[in-house]
MISEPA-573267 format. One record per atom (N, C-alpha, C, CB): x, z, y; chain. Coordinates in pm, 1 decimal. Each point is the difference from the previous one (the first is absolute). Glycine has a CB too. Layout:
> X  Z  Y  A
...
This chain:
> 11977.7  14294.8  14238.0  A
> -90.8  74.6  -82.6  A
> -125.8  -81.2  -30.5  A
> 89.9  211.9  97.7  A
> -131.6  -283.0  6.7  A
> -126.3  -41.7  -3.0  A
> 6.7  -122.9  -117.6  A
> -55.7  79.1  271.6  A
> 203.7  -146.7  -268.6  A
> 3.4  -104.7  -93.3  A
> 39.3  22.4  -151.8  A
> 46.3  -112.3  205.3  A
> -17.7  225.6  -222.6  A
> 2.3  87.5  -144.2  A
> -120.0  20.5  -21.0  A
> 192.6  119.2  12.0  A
> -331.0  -84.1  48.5  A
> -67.0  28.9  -58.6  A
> -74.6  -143.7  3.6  A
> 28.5  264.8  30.0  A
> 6.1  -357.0  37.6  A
> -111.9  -121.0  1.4  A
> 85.1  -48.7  -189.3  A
> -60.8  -116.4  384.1  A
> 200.3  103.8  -399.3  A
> 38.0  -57.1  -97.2  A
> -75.3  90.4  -143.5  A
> 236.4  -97.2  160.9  A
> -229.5  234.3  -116.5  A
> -43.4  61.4  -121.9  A
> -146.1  -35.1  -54.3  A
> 156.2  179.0  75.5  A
> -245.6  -175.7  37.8  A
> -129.7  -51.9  34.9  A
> -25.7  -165.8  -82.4  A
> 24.7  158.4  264.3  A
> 56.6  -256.4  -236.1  A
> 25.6  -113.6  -54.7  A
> 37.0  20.0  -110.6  A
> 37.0  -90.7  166.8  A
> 62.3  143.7  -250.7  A
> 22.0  5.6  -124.5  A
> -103.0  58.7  -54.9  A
> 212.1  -5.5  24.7  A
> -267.6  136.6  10.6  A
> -103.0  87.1  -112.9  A
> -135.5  -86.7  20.0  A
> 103.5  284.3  25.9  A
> -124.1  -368.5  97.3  A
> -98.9  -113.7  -37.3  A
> -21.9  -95.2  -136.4  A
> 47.3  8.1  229.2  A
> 106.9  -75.4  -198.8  A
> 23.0  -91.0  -121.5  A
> -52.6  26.0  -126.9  A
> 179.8  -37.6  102.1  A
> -134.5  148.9  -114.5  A
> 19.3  101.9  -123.2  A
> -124.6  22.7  -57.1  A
> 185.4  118.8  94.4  A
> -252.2  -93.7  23.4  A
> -177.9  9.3  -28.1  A
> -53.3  -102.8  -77.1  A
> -40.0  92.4  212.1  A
> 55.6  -228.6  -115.1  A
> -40.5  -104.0  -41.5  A
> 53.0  -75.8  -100.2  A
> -62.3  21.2  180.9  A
> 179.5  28.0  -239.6  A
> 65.4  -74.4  -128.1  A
> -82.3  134.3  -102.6  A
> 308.8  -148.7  100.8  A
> -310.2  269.0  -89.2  A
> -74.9  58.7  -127.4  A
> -141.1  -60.8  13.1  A
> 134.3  237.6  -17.9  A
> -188.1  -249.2  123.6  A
> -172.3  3.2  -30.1  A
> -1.8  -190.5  -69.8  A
> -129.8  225.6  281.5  A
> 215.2  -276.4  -252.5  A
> 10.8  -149.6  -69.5  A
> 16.8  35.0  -130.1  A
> 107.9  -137.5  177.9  A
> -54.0  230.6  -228.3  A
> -15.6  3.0  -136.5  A
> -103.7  88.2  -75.3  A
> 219.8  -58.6  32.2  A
> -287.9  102.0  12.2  A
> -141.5  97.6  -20.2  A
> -88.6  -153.6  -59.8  A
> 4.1  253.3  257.8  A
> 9.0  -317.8  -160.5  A
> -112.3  -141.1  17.0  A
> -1.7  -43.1  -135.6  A
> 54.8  -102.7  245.3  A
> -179.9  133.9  -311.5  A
> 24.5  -86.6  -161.0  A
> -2.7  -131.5  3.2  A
> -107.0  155.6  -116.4  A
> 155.3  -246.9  23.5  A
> 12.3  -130.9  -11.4  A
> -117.4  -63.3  -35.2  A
> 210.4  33.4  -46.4  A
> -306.1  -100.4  86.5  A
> -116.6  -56.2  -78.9  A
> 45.9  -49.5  -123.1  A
> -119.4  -60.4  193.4  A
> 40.6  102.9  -312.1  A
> 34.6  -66.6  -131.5  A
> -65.9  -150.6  -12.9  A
> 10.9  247.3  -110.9  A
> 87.0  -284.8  35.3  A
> -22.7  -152.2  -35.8  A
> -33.7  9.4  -103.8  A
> 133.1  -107.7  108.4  A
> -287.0  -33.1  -63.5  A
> -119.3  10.6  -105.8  A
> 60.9  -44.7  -152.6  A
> -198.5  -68.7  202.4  A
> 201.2  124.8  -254.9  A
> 34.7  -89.1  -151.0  A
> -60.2  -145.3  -50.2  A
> 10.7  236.4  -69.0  A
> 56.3  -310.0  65.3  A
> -60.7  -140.9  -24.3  A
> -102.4  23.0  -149.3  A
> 249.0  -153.8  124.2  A
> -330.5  54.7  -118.6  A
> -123.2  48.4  -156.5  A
> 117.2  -46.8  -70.2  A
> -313.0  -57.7  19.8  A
> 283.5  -3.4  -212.6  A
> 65.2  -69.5  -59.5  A
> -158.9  -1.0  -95.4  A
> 320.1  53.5  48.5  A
> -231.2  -158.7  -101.5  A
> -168.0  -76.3  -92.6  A
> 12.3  130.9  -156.2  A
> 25.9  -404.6  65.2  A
> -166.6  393.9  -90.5  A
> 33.9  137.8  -123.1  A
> -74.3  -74.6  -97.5  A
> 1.8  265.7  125.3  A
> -42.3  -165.3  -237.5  A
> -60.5  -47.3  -105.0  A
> 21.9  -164.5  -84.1  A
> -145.4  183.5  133.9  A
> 303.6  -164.4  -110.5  A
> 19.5  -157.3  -78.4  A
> -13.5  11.3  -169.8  A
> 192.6  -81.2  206.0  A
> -269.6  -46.0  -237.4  A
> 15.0  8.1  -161.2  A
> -12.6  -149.0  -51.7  A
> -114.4  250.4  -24.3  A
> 113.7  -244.6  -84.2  A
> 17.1  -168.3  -44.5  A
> -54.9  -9.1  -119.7  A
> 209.3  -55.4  104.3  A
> -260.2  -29.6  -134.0  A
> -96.7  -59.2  -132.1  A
> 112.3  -183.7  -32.0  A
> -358.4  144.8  116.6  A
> 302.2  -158.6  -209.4  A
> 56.4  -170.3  -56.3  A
> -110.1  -37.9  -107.1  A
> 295.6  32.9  11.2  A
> -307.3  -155.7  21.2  A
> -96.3  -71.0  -64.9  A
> 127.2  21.5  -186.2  A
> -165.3  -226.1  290.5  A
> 226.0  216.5  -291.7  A
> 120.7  -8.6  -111.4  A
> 91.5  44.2  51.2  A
> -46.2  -168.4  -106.4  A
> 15.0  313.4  -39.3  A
> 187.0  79.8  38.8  A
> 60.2  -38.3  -114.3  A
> -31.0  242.7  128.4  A
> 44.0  -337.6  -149.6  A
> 93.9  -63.1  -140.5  A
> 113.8  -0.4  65.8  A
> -146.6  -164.4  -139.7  A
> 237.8  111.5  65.2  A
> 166.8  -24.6  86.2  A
> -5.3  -133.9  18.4  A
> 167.5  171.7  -110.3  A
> -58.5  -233.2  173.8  A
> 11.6  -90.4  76.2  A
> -53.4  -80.4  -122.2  A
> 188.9  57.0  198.0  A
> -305.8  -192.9  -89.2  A
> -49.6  -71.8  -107.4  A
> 17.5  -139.4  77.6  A
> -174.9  185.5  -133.0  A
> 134.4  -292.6  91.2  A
> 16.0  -123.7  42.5  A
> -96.4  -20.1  113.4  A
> 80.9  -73.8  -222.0  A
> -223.8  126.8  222.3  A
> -49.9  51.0  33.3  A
> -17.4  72.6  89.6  A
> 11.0  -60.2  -135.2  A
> -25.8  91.2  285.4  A
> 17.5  75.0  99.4  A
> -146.6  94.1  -10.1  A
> 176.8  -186.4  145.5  A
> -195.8  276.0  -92.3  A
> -69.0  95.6  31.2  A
> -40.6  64.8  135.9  A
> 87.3  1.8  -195.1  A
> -202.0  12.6  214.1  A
> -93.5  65.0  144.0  A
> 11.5  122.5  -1.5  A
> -174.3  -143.0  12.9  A
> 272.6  209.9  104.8  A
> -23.3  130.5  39.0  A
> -90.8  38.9  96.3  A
> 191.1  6.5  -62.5  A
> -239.9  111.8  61.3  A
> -98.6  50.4  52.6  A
> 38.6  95.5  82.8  A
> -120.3  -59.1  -163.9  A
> 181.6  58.7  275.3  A
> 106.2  137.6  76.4  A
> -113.9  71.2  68.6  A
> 259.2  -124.6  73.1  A
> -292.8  281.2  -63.6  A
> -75.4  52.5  122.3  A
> 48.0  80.6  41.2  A
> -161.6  -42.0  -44.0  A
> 140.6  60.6  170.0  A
> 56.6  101.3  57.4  A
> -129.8  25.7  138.6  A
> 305.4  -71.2  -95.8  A
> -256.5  215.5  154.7  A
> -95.1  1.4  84.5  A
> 109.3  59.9  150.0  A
> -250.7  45.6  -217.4  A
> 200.0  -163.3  321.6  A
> 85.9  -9.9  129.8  A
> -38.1  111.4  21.7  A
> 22.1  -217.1  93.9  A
> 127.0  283.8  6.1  A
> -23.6  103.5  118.2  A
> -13.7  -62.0  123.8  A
> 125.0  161.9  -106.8  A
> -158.1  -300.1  168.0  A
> -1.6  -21.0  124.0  A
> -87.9  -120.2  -15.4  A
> 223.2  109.7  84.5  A
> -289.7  -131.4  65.9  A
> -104.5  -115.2  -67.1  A
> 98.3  -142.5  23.5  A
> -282.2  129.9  78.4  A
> 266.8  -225.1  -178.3  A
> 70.3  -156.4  -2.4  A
> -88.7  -107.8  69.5  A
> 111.9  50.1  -233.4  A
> -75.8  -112.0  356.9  A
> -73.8  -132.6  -15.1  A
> 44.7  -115.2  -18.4  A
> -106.7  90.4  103.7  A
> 1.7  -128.7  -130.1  A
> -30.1  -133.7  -27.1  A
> 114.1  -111.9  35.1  A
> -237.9  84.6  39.1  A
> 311.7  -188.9  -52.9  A
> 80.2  -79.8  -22.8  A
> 147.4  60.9  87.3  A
> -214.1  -199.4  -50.4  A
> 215.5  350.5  71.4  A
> 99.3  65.5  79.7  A
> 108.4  61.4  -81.6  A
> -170.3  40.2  165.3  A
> 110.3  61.3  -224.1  A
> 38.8  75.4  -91.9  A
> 40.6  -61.9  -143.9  A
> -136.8  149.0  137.6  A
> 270.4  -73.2  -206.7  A
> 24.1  -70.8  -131.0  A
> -9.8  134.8  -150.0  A
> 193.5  -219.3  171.6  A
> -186.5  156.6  -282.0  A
> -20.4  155.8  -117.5  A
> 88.6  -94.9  -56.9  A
> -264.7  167.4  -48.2  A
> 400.3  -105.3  -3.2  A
> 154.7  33.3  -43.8  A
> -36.9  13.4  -147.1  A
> 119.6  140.4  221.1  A
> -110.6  -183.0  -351.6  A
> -17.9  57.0  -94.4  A
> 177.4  -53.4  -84.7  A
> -341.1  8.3  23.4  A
> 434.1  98.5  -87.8  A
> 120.9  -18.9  -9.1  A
> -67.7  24.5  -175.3  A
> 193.6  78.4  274.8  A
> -134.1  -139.4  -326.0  A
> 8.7  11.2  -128.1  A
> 105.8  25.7  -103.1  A
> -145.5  -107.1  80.6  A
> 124.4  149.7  -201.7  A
> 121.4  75.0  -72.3  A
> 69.2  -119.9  -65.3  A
> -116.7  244.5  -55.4  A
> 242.7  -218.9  62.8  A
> 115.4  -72.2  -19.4  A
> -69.2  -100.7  -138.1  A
> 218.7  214.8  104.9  A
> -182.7  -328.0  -178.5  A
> -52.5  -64.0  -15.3  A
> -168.9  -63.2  -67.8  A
> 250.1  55.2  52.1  A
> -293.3  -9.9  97.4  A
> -121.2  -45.2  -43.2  A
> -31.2  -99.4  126.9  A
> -79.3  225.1  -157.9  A
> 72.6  -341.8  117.8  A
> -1.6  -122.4  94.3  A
> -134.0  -79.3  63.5  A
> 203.8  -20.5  -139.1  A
> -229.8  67.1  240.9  A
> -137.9  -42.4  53.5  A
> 39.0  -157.0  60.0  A
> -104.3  278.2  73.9  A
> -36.2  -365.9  -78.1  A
> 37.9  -113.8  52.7  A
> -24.3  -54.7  148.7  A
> -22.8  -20.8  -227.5  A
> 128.7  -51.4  245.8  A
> -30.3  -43.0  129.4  A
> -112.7  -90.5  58.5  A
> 209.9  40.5  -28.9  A
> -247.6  -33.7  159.2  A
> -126.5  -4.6  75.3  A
> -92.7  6.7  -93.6  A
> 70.5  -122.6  179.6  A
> -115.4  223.0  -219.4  A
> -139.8  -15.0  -58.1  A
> -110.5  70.1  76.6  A
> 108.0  -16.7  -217.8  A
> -252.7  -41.1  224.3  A
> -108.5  73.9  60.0  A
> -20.3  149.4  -53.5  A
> -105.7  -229.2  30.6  A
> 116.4  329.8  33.9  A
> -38.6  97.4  -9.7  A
> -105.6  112.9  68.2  A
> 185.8  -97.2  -76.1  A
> -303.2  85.6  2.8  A
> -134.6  81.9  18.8  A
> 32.9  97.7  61.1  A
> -108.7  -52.5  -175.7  A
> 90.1  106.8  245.8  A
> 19.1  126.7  107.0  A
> -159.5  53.6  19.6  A
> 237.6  -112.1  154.3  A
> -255.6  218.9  -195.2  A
> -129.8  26.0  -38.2  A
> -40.7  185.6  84.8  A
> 43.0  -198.1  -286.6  A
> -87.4  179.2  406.3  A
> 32.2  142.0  108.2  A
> -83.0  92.3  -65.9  A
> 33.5  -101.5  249.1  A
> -104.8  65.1  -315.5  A
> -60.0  165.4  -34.9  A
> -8.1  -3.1  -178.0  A
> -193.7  38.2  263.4  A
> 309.9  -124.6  -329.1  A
> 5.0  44.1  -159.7  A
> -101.0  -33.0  -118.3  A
> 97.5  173.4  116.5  A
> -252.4  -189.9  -96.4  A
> -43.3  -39.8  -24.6  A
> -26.8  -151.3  -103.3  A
> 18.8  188.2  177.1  A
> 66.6  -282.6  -102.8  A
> -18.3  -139.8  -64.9  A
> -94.7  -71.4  24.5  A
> 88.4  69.0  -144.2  A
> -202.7  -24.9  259.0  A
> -105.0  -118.9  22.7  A
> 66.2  -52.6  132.5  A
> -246.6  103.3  -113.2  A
> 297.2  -67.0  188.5  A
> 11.4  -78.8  165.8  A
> 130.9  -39.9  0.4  A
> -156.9  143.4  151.1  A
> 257.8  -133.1  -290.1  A
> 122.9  -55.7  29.3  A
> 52.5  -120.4  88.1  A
> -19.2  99.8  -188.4  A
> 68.9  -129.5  269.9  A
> 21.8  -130.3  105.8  A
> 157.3  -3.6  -42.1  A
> -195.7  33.8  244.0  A
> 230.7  -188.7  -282.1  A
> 126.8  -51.1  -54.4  A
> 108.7  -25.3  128.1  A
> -141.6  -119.2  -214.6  A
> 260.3  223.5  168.4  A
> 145.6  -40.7  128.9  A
> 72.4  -17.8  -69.9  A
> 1.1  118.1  183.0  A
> 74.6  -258.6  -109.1  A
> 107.3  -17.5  -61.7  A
> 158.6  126.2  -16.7  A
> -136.2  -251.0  85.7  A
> 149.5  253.0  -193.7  A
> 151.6  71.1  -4.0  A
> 86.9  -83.0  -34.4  A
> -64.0  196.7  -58.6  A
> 194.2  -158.8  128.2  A
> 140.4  -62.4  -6.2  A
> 64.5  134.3  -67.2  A
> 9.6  -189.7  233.2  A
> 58.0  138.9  -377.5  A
> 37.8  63.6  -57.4  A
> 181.1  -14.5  30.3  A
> -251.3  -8.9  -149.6  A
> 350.1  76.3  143.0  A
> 143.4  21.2  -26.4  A
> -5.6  80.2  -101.5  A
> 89.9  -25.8  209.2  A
> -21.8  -115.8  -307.5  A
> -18.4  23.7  -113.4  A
> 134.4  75.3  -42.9  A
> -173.6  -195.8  -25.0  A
> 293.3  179.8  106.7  A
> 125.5  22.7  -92.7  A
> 21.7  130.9  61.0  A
> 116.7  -245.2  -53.8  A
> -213.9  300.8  168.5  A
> -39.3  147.1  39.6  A
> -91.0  44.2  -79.9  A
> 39.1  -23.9  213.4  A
> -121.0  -23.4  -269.2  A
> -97.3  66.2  -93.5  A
> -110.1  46.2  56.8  A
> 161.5  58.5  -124.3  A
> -156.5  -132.7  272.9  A
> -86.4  60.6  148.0  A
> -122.7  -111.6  0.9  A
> 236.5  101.0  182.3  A
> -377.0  -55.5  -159.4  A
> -94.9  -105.5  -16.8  A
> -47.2  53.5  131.0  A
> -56.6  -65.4  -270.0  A
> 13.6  3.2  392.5  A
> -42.6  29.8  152.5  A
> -100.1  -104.6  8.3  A
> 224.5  91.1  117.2  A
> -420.5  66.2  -60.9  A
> -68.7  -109.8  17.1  A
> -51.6  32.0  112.7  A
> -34.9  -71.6  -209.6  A
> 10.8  -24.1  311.0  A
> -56.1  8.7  146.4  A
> -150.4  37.7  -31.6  A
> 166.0  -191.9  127.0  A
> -218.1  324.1  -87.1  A
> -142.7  -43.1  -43.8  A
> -82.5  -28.2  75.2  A
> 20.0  102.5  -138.0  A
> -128.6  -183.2  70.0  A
> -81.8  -98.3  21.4  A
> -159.8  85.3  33.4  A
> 170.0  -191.2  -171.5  A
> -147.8  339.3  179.8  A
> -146.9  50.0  47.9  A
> 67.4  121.9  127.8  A
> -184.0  -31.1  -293.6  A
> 55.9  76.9  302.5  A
> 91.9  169.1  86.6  A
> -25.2  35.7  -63.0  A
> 10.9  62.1  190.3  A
> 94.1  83.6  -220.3  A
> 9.5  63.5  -107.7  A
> 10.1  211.7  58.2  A
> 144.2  -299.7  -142.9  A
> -294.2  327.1  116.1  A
> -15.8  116.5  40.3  A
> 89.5  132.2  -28.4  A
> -197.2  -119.1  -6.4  A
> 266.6  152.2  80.1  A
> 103.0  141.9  -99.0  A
> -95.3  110.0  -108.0  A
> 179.6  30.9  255.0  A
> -131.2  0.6  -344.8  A
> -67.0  73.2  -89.7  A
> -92.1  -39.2  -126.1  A
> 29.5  100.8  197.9  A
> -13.3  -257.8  -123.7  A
> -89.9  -95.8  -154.3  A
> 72.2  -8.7  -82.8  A
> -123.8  -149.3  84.8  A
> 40.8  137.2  -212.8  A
> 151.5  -30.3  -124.7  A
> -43.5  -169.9  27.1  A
> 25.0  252.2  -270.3  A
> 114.2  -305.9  259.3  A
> -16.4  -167.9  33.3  A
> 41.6  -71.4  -182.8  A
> 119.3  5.3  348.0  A
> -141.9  -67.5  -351.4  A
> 57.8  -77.3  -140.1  A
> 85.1  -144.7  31.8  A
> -230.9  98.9  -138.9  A
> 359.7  -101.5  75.2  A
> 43.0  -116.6  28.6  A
> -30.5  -72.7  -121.4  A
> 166.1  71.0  164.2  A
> -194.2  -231.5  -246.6  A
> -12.8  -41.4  -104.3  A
> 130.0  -101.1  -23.6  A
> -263.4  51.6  16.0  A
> 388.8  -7.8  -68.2  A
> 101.5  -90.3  2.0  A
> 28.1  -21.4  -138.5  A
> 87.4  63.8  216.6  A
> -135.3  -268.3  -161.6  A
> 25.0  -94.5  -155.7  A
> 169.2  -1.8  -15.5  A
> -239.5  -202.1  28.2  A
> 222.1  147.8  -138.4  A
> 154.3  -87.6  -43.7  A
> 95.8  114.9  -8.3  A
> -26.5  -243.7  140.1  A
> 19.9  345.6  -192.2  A
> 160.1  81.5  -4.2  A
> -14.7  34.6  -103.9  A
> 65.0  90.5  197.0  A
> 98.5  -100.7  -267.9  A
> 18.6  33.2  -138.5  A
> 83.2  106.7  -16.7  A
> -34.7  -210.9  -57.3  A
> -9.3  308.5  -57.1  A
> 28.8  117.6  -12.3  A
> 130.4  21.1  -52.0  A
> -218.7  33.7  -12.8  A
> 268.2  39.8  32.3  A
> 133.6  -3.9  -32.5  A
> 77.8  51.0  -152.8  A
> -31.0  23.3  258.4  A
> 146.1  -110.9  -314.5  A
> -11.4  -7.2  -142.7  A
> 31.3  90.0  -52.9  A
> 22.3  -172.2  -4.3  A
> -59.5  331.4  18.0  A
> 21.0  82.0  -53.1  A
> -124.3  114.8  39.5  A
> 257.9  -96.7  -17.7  A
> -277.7  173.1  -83.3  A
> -100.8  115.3  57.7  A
> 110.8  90.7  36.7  A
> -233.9  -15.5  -151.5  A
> 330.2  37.5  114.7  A
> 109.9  138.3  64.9  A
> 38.7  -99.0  144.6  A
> 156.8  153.0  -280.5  A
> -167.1  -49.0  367.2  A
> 30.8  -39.6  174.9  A
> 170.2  29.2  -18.3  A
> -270.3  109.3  172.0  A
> 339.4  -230.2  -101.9  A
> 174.6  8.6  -20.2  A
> 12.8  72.1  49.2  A
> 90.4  -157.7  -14.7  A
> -167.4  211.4  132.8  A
> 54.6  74.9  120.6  A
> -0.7  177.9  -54.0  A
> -116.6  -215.0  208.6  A
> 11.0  244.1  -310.6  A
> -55.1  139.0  25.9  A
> 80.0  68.3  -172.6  A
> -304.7  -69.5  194.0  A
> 302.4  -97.1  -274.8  A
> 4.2  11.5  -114.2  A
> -95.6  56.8  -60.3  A
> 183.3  -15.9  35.9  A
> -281.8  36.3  -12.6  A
> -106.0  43.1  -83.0  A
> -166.7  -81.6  21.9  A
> 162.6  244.3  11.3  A
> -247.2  -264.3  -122.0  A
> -109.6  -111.7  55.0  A
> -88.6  60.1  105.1  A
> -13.4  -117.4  -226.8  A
> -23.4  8.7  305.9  A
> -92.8  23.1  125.0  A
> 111.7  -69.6  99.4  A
> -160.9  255.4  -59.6  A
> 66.5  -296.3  152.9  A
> 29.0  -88.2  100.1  A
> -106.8  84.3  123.2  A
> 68.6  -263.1  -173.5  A
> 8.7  208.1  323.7  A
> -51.1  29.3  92.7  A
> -9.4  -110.2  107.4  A
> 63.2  213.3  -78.3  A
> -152.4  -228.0  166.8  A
> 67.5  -133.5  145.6  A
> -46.3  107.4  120.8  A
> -75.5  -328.0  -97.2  A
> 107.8  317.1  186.7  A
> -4.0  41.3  121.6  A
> -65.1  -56.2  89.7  A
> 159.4  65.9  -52.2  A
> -227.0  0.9  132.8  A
> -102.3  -130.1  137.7  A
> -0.2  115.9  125.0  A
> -245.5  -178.1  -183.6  A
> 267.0  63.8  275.9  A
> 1.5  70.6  139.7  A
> -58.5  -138.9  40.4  A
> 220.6  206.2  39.9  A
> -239.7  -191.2  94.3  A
> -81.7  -32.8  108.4  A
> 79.7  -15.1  116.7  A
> -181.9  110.4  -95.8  A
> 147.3  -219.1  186.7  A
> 50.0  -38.3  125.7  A
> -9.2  137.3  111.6  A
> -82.8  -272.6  -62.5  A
> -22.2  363.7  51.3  A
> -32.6  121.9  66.8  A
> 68.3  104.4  -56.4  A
> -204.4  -75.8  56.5  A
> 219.3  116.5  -144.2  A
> 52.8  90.1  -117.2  A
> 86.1  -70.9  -96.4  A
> -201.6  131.1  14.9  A
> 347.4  -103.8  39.9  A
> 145.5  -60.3  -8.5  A
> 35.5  136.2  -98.9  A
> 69.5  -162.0  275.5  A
> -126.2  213.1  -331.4  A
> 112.9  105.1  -117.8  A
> -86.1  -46.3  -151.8  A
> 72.2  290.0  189.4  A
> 29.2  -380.3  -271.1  A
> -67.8  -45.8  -148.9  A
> -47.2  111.8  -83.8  A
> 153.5  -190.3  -12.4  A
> -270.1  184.2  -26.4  A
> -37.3  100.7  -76.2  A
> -47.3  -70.3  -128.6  A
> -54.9  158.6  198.0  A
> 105.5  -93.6  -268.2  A
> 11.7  -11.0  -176.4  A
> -136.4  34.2  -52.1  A
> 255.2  84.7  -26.3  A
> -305.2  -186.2  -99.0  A
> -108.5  -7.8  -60.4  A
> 51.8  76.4  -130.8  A
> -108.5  -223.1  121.3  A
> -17.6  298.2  -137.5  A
> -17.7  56.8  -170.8  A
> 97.8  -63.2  -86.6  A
> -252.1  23.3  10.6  A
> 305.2  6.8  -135.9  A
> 41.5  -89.1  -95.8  A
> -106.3  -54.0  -78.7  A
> 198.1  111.0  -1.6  A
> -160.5  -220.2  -24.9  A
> -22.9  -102.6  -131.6  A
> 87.9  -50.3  -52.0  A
> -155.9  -55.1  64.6  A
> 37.0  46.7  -216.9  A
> 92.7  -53.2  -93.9  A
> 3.9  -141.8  -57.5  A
> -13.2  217.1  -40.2  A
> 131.8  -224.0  -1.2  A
> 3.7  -222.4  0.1  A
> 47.9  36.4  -182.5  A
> 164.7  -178.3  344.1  A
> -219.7  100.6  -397.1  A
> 11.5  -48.5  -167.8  A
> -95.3  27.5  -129.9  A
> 217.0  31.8  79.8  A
> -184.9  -82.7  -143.4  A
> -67.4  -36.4  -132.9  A
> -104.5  117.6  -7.9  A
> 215.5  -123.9  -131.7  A
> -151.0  245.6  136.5  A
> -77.1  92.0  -94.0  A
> -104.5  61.9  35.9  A
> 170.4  30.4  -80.3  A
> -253.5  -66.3  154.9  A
> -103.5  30.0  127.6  A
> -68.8  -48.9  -68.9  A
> 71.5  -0.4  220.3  A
């Protein structure tokens, strides 16, 4: 008798302790930031010219970047061809007076331009990247969307989900 009730005793324990394990809420997992407010300017939205052209990418980080640690991802729309190693102005608070020059290594046949930056970079600043040498691509209709306007994407070594810039438009009639 005594060991019927020790077993029953043992089981309706268990039992306890497997429901109250599931009462226990799960701590939620923090949502990683992602960079917001992307948009883009061009010194020339003509179509592809002999001629390369300076983009102007901003965006404003969700996490803070430092200094020769951290990298900013900028993917660009199918053919529009940025050039390889070129200096690129990395400018932490948007502005244009304290810009400090990092080199970027561009992958070009990714359409991927990656720049280590060259300041710390506070979360919530709008930052400006200044990227020479890329030529616009020879059409204002995007192959991809079929319709005109273009987009590039930029993420961050901290904030790994690409987030898409405003459209613009590439050709003549501007």
């Amino acid at each position: 008798m005594k060991r019927k009730i020790s077993k029953i005793f043992g089981v309706g324990l268990a039992l306890v302790l497997v429901l109250s394990l599931s009462l226990v809420a799960a701590a939620p997992v923090a949502a990683s930031p992602n960079v917001s407010d992307v948009w883009v300017q061009l010194d020339d939205y003509t179509e592809y010219t002999i001629t390369p052209t300076t983009y102007h990418v901003y965006f404003t980080p969700g996490a803070d970047l430092a200094k020769d640690v951290d990298t900013i991802t900028v993917f660009f729309p199918i053919d529009t061809v940025p050039t390889d190693n070129v200096m690129v102005p990395v400018d932490p608070d948007g502005d244009a007076v304290a810009a400090t020059p990092g080199t970027a290594t561009a992958d070009v046949a990714g359409y991927r331009l990656m720049v280590t930056t060259p300041v710390d970079i506070t979360a919530g600043s709008e930052v400006r990247l200044d990227i020479p040498g890329v030529k616009n691509p020879t059409s204002a209709t995007n192959p991809v969307t079929g319709k005109p306007g273009y987009t590039l994407k930029v993420y961050t070594s901290q904030e790994t989900t690409k987030v898409e810039s405003s459209s613009y438009t590439i050709g003549a009639s501007l």
